[in-house]
C-alpha positions in Angstrom: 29.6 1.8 29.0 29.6 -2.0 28.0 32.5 -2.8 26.6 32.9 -6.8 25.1 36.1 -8.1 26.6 37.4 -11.8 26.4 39.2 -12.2 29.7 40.3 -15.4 28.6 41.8 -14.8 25.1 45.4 -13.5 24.0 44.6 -9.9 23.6 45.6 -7.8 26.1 42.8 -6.3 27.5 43.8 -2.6 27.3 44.1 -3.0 23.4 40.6 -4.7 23.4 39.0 -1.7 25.3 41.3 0.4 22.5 40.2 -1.7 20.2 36.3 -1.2 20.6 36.1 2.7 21.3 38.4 3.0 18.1 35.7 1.1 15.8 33.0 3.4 17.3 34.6 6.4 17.0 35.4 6.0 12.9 32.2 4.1 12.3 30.5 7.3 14.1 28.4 5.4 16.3 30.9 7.3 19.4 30.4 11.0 17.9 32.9 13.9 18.0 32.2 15.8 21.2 31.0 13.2 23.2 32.6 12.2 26.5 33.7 9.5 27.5 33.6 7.4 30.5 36.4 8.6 33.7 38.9 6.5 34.2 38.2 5.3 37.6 34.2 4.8 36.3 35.2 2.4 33.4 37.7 0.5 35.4 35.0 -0.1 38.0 32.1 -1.0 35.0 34.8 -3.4 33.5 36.0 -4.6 36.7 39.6 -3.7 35.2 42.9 -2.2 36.6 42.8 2.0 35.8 46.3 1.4 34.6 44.4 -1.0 31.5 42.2 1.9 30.8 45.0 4.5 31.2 46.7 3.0 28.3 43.7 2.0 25.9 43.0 5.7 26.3 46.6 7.3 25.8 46.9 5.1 22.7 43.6 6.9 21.3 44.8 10.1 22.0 48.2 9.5 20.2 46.6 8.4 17.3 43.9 12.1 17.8 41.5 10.2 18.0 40.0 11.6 21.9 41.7 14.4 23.8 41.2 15.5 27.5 40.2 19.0 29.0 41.5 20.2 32.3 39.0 19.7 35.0 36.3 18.4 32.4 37.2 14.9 30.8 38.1 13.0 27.9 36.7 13.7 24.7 36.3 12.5 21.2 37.6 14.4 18.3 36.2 14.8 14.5 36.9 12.0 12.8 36.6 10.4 9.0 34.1 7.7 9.6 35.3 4.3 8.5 33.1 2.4 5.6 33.2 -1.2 5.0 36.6 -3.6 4.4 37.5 -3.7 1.3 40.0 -5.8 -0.3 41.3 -5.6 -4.1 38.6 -3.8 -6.5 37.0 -3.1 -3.7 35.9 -6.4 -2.8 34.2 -6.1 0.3 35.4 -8.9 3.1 32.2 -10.7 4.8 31.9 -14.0 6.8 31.1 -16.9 4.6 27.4 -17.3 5.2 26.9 -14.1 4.1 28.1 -14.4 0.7 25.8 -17.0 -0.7 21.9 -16.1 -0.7 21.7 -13.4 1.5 23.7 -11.5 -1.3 21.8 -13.1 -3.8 18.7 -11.6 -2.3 20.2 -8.0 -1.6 21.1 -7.8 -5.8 18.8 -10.0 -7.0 15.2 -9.5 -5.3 14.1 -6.2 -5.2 13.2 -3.6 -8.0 16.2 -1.6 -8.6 13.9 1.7 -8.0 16.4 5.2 -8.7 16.0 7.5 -6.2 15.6 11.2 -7.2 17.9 13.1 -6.4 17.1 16.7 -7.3 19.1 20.0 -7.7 16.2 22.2 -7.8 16.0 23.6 -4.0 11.8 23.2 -4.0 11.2 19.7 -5.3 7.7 18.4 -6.3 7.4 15.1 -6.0 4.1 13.0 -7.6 5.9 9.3 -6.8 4.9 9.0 -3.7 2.4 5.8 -2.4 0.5 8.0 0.4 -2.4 10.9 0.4 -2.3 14.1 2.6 -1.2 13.8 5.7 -2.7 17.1 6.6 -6.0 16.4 6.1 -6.2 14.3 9.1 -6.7 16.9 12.5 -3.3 16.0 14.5 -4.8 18.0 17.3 -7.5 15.8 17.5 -5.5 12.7 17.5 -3.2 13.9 20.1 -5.7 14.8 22.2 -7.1 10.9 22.1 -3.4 10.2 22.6 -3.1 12.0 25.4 -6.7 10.7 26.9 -5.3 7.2 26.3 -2.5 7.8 28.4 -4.5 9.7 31.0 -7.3 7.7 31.7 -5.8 4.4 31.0 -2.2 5.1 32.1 -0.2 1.7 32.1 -2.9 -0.8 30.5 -3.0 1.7 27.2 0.5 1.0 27.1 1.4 -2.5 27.9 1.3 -5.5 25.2 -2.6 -6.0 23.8 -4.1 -8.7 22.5 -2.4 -10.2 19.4 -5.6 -10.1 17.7 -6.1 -6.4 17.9 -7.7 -4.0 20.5 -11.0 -5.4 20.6 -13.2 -2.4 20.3 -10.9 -1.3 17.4 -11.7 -4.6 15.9 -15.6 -4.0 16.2 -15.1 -0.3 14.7 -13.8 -1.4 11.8 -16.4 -4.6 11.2 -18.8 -1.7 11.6 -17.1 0.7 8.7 -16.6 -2.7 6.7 -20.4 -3.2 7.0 -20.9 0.4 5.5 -18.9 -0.5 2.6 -20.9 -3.7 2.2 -18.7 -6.2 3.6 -20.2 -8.1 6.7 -17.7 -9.8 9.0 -17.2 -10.2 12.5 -14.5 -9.0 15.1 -13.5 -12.7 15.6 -12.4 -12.3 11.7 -10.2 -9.4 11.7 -6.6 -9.4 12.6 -5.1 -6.2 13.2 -1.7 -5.4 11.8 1.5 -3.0 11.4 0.3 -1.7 8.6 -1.0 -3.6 4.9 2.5 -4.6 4.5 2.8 -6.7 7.4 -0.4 -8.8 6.6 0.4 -8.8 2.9 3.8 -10.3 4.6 2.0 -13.0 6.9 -0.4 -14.5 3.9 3.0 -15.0 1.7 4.5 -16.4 4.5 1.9 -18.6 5.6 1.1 -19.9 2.0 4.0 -19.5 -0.2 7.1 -21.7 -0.3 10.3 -21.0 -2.4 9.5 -21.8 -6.0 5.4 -21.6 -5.9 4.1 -19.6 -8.1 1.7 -16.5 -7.3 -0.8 -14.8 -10.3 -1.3 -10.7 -10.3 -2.2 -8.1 -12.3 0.8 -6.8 -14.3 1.5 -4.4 -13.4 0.8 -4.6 -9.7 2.5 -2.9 -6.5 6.3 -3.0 -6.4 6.0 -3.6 -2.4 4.0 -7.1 -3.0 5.9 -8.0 -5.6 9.3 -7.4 -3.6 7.7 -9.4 -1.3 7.3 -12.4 -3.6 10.8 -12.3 -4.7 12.5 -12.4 -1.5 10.7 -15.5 -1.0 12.0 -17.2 -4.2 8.3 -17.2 -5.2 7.5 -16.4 -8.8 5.1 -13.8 -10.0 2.6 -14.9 -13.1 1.4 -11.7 -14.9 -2.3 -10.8 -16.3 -2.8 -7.9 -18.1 -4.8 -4.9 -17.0 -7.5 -2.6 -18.9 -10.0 -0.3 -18.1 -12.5 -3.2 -16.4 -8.9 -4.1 -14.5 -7.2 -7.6 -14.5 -8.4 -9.6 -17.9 -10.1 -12.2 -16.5 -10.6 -14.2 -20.1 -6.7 -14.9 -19.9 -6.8 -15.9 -16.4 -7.9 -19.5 -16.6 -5.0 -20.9 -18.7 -2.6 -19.6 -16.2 -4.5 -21.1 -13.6 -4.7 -24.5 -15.4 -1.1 -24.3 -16.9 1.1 -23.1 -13.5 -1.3 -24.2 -10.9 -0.2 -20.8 -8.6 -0.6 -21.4 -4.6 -2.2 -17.6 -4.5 -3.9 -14.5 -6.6 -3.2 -11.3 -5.3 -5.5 -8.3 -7.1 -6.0 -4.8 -6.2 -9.6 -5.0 -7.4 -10.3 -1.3 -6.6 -8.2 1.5 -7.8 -5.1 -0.6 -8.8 -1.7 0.6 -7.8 -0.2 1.5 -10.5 -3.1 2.0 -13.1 -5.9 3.4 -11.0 -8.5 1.6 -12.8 -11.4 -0.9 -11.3 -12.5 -4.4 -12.0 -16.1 -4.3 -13.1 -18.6 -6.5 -10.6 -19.1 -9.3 -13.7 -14.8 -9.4 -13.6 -15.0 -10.2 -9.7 -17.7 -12.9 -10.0 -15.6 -14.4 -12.4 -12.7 -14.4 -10.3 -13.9 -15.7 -7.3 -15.5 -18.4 -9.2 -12.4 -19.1 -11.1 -10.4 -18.9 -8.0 -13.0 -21.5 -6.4 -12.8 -24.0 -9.4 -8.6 -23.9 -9.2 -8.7 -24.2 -5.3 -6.6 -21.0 -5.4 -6.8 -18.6 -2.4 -7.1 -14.8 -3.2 -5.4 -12.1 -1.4 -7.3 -8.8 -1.9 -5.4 -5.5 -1.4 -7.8 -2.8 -0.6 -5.8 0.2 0.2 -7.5 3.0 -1.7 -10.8 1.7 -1.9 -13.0 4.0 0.1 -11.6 6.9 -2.2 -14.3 6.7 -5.0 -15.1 10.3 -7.0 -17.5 8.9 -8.8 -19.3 6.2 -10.4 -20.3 3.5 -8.6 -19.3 2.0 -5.5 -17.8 -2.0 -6.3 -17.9 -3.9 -3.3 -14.8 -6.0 -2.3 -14.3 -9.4 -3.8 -14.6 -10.3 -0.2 -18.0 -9.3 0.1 -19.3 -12.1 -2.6 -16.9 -14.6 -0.8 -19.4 -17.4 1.0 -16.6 -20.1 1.3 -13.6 -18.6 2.7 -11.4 -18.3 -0.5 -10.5 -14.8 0.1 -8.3 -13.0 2.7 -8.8 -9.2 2.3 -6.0 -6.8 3.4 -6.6 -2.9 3.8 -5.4 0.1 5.8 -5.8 3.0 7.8 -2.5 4.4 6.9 -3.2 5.4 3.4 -6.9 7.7 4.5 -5.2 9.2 7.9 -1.5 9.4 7.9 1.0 7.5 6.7 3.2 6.9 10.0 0.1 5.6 11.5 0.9 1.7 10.5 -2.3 0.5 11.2 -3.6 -1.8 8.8 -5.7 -5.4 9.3 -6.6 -8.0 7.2 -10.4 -10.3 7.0 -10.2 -14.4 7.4 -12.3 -17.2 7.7 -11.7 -20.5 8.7 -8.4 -22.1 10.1 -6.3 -19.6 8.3 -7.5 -17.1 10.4 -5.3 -18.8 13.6 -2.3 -19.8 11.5 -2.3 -16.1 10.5 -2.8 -15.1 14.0 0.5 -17.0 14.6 2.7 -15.9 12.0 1.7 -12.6 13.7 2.4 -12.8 17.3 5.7 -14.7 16.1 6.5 -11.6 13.5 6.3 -8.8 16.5 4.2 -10.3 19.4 1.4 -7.1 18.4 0.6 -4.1 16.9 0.8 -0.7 19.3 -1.5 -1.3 21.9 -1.3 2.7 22.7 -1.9 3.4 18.6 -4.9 1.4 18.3 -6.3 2.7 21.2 -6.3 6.0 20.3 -7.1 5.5 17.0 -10.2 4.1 18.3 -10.8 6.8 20.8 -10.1 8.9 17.3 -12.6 6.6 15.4 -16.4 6.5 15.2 -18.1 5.2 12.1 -19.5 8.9 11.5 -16.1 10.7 12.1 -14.5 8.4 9.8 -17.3 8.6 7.3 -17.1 13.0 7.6 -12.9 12.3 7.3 -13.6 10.1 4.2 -16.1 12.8 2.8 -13.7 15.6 2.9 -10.8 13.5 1.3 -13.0 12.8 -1.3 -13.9 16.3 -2.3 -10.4 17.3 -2.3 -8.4 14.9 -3.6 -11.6 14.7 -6.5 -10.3 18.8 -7.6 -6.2 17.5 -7.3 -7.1 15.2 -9.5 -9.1 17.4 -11.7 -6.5 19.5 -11.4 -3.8 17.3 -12.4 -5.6 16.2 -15.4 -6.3 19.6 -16.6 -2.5 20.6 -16.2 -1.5 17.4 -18.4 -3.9 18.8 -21.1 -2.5 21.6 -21.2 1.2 21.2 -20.8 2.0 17.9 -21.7 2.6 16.9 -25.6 -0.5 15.4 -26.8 1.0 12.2 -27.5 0.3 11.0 -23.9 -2.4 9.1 -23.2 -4.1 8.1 -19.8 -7.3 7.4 -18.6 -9.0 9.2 -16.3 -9.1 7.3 -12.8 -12.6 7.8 -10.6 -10.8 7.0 -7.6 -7.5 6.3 -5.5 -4.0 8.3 -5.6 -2.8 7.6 -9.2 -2.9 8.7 -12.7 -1.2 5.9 -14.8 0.6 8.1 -17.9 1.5 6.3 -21.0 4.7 8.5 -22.7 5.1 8.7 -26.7 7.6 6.2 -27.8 11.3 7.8 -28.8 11.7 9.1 -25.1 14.6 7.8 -23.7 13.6 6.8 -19.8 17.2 7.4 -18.1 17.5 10.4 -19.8 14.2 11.7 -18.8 14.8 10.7 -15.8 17.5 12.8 -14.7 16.0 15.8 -16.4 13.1 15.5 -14.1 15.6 15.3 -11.5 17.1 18.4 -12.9 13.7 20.4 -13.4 12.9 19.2 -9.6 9.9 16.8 -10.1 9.8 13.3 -9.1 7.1 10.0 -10.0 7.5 6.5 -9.8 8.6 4.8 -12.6 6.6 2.4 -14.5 8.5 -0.9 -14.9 8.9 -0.9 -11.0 5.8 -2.4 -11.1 6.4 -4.8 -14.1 6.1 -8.3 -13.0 9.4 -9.1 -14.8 10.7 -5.8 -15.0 9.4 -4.7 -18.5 6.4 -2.6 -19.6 5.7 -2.8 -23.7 5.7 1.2 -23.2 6.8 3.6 -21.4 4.6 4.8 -18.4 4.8 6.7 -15.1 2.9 6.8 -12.2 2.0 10.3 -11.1 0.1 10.6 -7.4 -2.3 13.9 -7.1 -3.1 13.1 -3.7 -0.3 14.8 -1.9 0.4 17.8 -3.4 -2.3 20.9 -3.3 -3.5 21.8 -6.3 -1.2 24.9 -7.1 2.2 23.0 -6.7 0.3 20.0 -9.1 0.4 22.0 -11.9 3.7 23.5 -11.3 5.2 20.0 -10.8 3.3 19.2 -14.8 4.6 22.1 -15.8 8.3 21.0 -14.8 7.6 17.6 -16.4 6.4 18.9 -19.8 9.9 20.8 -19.6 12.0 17.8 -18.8 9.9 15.7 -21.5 9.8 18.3 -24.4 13.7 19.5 -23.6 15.5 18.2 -26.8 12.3 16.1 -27.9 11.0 18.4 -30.7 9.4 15.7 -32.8 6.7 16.0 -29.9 3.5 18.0 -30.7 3.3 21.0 -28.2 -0.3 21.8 -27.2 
């Protein structure tokens, strides 16, 4: 055990040794039934006298804090774990530095998002950001897992290249160039996950007080990321063709925004799809303003039907666009693979950020997931999602029809995770949302992904992915009780 002691201070040392076992034992981090160190060990480890350990332990067990068993050794005892110093009304006592901005940024920066905490003992839960983890074979993986480790023993599991396994690299320029996006190795930059490269391109372009344009609303993760770099977030509206391009320019003219982040395909929240003459018109727009755009692709590959959009990257001839997707969202969510498209210079300065942020990605991982990997196997994996997360969705939007007052509105997504509900006005949202807690059904809130907070109506963000079809309509049903429950001005269906 490593025990902190300042030999040259004017605490004796037996009360420092005291001192530390007693702050782990009520802060839990030394648990009840654990032993501890014998004498004569920790006096050796310390390079103390047994007498200084003798009395920092006699003083614990006064206070019944450890006891010792005959012929077995000291041990802790239950304890009331200790929460944070508090002074007055509960005023909590920090060092200095950490009362200016980094408080700031704890209250201030992200979106206060409730968490559900339900009574009912079999919660459904549609607010959820992920698909089926169960479609993905977890034999299959393990086994290339376990071939990593076998056949490439030490070198599968040492530090890779910063840039990304190579042949993982040239796998995904290959499934890129399905989709209709043609890029090179050299241009991808794997990463832990979308987050993390959504992460780099902020850092790497943003500075406190710039000012980024999105789609309101837009992902609550990106936009938490904004605020916690001071950065402010510019709003355009969303319909059915996605982000309303006409009302773009003025904000690009009037706040001259260092970046444009869009979800082009499937927008998280809304689920809907910017038509091809919208994207033109952004990149050309984007190209005119000298504004770089960041395109999250995280759902795109789930299309049901319609027709395939390809990414705003695809159109990109001058390197305005930096295109960000992952493999956590088709496979499984724990996976944190994601990697992001660059040309130019940016590429490197990205590469940097990225090897300075955590050196890089699981070299193990992206192995196996390219052992996992072959364009066919992905394009079979992609195939089956389709088909069933096409009848949860069906399935979801048949249970809304027939349990949900008609009032709601929402429009029919043809691809993605998420149906984007619009709730009759007079519901009250808190209210509602502790039924739901109640009736043991969960969403995401709407506003979370309001750019300042603030929808015009009220909306929630239901995800059919996850659940199999019979608990989806049990969860609507649950949610038609918690909205109808002492709202009878609503039209029952």
């Amino acid at each position: 055990m490593r025990i902190p002691l300042d030999r040259a201070g004017g605490h004796p040392l037996y009360q420092q040794i005291e001192d530390f076992l007693r702050q782990g034992m009520l802060s839990g981090n030394l648990a009840a039934g654990m032993r501890l160190p014998a004498v004569r060990r920790l006096a050796m480890d310390l390079q103390v006298n047994r007498i200084t350990v003798e009395n920092a332990y006699a003083r614990l067990e006064a206070d019944g804090l450890i006891a010792g068993r005959q012929g077995s050794g000291t041990y802790v005892l239950a304890t009331s774990p200790r929460g944070p110093v508090q002074v007055g009304e509960g005023l909590e006592i920090w060092p200095l530095w950490q009362q200016g901005p980094l408080a700031r940024v704890k209250k201030e920066s992200f979106n206060d998002q409730k968490r559900m905490e339900y009574s009912h003992p079999q919660p459904i839960n549609f607010g959820g950001g992920i698909g089926d983890p169960h479609l993905l074979s977890f034999k299959d993986f393990g086994q290339s897992i376990q071939k990593i480790i076998r056949r490439q023993g030490a070198t599968g599991c040492t530090y890779g290249d910063p840039r990304g396994f190579g042949p993982l690299r040239a796998t995904i320029a290959q499934i890129l160039a399905s989709q209709g996006l043609q890029t090179a190795p050299d241009n991808i930059l794997v990463t832990t996950g979308s987050q993390q490269a959504i992460m780099l391109v902020a850092q790497l372009l943003l500075r406190p007080g710039d000012v980024v344009v999105t789609e309101n609303p837009t992902y609550s993760g990106a936009l938490d990321i904004f605020r916690s770099m001071d950065v402010a977030p510019i709003g355009v509206e969303v319909d059915c063709d996605g982000m309303q391009v006409d009302k773009l320019e003025d904000l690009l003219r009037q706040h001259h925004p260092k970046l444009l982040y869009t979800i082009p395909n499937f927008q998280n929240p809304t689920g809907v799809c910017m038509s091809s003459q919208r994207r033109r018109q952004v990149l050309e727009l984007a190209s005119r303003y000298n504004v770089p755009v960041l395109e999250d692709d995280h759902v795109g590959d789930l299309r049901y039907e319609g027709c395939a959009q390809p990414a705003l990257k695809a159109f990109d001839q001058s390197g305005m666009v930096i295109y960000v997707s992952t493999f956590s969202k088709m496979l499984m969510p724990d996976l944190r693979i994601g990697f992001l498209v660059a040309d130019g210079p940016v590429y490197d300065s990205l590469l940097k950020r990225k090897c300075l942020s955590d050196l890089a990605t699981s070299n193990l991982l992206q192995r196996s997931l390219d052992d996992y990997l072959s364009v066919g196997r992905y394009q079979a994996h992609l195939r089956r999602s389709c088909r069933i997360y096409r009848k949860r969705r069906d399935a979801m939007l048949r249970a809304i029809e027939e349990y949900l007052p008609k009032e709601v509105s929402l429009t029919p997504p043809k691809g993605g995770f998420y149906i984007w509900l619009r709730l009759p006005q007079g519901i009250a949202m808190d209210e509602l949302f502790r039924r739901s807690c109640r009736e043991g059904v969960g969403y995401a809130q709407g506003e979370q992904s309001a750019v300042d907070g603030q929808l015009p109506d009220a909306y929630l963000r239901l995800n059919f992915a996850y659940q199999p079809e019979a608990e989806i309509e049990e969860g609507i049903r649950r949610l038609a009780r918690a909205i109808n429950r002492d709202t009878p001005q609503f039209s029952q269906r």
